[in-house]
C-alpha positions as CSV (number, residue, x, y, z in Angstrom):
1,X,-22.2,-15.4,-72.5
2,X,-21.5,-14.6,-75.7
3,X,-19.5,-17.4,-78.3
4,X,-17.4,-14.1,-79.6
5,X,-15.5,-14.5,-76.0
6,X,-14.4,-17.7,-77.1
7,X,-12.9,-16.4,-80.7
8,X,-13.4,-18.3,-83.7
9,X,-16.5,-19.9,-83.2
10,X,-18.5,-21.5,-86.4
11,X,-21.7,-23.7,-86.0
12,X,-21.4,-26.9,-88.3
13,X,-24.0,-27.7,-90.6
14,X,-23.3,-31.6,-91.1
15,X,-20.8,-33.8,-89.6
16,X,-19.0,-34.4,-93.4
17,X,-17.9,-30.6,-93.2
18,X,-16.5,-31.1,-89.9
19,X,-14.7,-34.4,-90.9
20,X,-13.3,-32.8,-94.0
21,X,-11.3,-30.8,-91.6
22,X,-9.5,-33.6,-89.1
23,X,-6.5,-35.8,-89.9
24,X,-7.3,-39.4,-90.1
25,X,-5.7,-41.1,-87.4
26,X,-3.4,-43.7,-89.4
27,X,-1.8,-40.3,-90.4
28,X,-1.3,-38.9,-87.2
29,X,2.4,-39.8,-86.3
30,X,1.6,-40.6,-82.7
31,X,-0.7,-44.1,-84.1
32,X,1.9,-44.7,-86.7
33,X,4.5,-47.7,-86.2
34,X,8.2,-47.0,-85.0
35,X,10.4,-47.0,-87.8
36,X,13.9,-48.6,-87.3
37,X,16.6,-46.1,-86.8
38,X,19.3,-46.4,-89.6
39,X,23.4,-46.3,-87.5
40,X,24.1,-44.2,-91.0
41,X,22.0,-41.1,-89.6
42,X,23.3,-39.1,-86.5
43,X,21.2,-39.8,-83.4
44,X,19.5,-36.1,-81.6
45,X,18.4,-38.5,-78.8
46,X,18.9,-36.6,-75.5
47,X,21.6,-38.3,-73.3
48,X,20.1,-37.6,-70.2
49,X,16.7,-39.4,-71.9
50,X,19.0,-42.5,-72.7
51,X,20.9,-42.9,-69.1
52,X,17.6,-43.1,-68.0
53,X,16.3,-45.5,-70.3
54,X,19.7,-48.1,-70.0
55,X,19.5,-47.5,-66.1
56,X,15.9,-48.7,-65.7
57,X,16.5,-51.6,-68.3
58,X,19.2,-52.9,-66.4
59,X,16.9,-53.1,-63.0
60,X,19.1,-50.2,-61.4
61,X,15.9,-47.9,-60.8
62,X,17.0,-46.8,-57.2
């Protein structure tokens, strides 16, 4: 098989080069912490989303 197949295929000469090219994790937004939501902005929060959310925090997950 050949690694053209594949696309874009590059064999790394050290691990620094390769590093050089990822995002840290503590930059990644998934690893960051919540930040508070300010009442002053509008909220894009689906409704549906939110039902569910109050529904199961009230025990009412039938």
């Amino acid at each position: 098989m050949s690694d053209r197949k594949f696309g874009f295929y590059k064999q790394w000469q050290c691990e620094s080069e390769l590093q050089q090219m990822l995002t840290p994790k503590s930059q990644l937004a998934i690893f960051r912490p919540l930040e508070p939501i300010d009442p002053s902005k509008p909220d894009y929060s689906s409704q549906e989303i939110m039902n569910e959310v109050a529904k199961r925090m009230s025990g009412d997950v039938g």
